[in-house]
C-alpha positions as CSV (number, residue, x, y, z in Angstrom):
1,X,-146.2,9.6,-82.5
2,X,-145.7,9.9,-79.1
3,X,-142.9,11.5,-77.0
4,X,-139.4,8.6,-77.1
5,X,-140.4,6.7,-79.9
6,X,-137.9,5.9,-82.6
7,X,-138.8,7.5,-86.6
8,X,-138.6,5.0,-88.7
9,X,-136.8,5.6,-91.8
10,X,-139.0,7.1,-94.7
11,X,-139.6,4.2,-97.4
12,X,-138.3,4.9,-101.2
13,X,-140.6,6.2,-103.5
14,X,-142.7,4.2,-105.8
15,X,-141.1,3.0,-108.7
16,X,-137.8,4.8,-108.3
17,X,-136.3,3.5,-105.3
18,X,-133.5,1.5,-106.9
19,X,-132.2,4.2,-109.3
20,X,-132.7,6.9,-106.2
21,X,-129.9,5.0,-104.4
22,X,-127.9,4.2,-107.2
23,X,-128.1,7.9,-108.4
24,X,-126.9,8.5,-104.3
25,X,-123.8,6.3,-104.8
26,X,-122.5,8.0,-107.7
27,X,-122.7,11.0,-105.9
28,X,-121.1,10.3,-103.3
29,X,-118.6,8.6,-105.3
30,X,-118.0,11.9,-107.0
31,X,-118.5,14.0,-103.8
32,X,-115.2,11.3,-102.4
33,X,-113.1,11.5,-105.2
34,X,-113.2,15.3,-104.8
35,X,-112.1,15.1,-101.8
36,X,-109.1,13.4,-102.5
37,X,-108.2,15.7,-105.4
38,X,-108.6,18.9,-102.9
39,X,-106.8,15.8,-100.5
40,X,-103.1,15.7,-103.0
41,X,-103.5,19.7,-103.5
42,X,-103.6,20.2,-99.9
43,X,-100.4,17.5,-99.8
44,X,-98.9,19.8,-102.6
45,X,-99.2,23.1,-101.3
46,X,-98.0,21.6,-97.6
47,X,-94.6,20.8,-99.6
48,X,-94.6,23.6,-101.4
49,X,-94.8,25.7,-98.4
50,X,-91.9,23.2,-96.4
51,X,-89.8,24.3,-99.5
52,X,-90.0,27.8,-99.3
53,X,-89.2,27.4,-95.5
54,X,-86.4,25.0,-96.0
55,X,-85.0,26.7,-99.2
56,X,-85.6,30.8,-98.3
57,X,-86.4,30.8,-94.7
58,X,-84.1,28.8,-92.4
59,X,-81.2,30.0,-94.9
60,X,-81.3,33.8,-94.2
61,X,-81.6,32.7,-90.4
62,X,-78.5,30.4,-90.3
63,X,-74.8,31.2,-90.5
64,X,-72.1,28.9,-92.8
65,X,-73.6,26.4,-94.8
66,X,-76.7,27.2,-96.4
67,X,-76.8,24.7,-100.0
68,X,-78.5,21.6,-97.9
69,X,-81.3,24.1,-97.0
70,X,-81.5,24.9,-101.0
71,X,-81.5,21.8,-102.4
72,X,-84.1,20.1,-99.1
73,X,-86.1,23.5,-100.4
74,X,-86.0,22.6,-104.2
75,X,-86.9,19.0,-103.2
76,X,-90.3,19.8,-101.3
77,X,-91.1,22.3,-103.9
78,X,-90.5,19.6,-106.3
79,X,-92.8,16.8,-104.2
80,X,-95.5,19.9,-104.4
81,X,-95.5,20.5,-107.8
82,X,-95.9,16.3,-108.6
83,X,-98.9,16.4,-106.1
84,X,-100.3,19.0,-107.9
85,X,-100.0,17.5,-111.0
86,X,-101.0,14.5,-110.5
87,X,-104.1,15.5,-108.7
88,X,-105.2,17.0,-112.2
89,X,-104.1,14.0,-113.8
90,X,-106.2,11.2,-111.5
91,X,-109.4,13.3,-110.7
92,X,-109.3,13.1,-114.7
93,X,-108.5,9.4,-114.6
94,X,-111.5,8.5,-112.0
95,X,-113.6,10.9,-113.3
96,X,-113.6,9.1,-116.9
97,X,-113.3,6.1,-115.1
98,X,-116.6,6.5,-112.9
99,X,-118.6,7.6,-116.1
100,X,-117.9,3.9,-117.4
101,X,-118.6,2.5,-114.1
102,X,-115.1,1.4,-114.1
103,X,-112.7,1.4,-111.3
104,X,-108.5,2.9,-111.8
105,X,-105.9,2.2,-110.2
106,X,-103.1,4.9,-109.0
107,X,-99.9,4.9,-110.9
108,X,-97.3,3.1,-109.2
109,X,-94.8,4.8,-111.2
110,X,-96.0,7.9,-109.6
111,X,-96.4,6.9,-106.2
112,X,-92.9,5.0,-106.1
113,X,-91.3,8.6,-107.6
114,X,-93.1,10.3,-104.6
115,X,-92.3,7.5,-102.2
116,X,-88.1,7.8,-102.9
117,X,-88.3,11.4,-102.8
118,X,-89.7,11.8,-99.9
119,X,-87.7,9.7,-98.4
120,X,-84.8,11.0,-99.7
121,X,-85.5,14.6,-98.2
122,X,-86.4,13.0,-94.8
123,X,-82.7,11.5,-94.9
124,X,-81.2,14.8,-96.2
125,X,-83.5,16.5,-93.5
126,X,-81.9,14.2,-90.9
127,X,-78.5,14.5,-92.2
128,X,-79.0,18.4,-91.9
129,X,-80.0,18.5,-88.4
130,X,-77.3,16.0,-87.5
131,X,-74.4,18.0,-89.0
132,X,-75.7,21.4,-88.4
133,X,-77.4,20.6,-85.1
């Protein structure tokens, strides 16, 4: 081949072309839906680190008040922990799912519970620094 020219792409092999790529696709449908498990643990230990910061840290730095930080603290810890959890709980899900060639759905349930708390630290969060600040 000379110098500049494209490679073309090498051809399937004989007879097992189709199954080669369908093989491919489920792993990198497994490979992805690893990646979002690690994905929610990351998301888990992220709030479970804010807690520790909002509950232990910014407490022993700041003078008056300190039960907002506490209960903001508890709050991300308890976001982390649900992440956690329900990483466990939908790897299992798509897992078992993938090995019927099905598709899942997240739980709503879940997400709405994470949705609301989250929310509801970011307005105690705000309220904190408003009041405090």
């Amino acid at each position: 081949m000379a110098a500049g020219e494209d490679q073309q792409p090498a051809a399937p092999p004989a007879g097992g072309g189709a199954r080669a790529e369908v093989a491919d696709a489920t792993r990198r449908t497994h490979l992805a839906s690893e990646r979002t498990y690690l994905a929610w643990w990351r998301t888990g230990l992220t709030a479970l680190t804010v807690g520790i910061g909002a509950g232990k840290i910014v407490p022993a730095l700041t003078k008056g008040t300190t039960w907002p930080y506490t209960i903001a603290g508890a709050g991300y810890a308890l976001l982390g922990v649900v992440c956690i959890v329900y990483a466990a709980v939908r790897r299992r899900e798509v897992d078992e799912a993938l090995e019927r060639g099905d598709f899942v759905r997240s739980d709503d349930r879940v997400i709405a519970l994470m949705t609301i708390l989250g929310a509801l630290l970011g307005l105690l969060v705000l309220a904190i620094v408003l009041v405090e600040g």
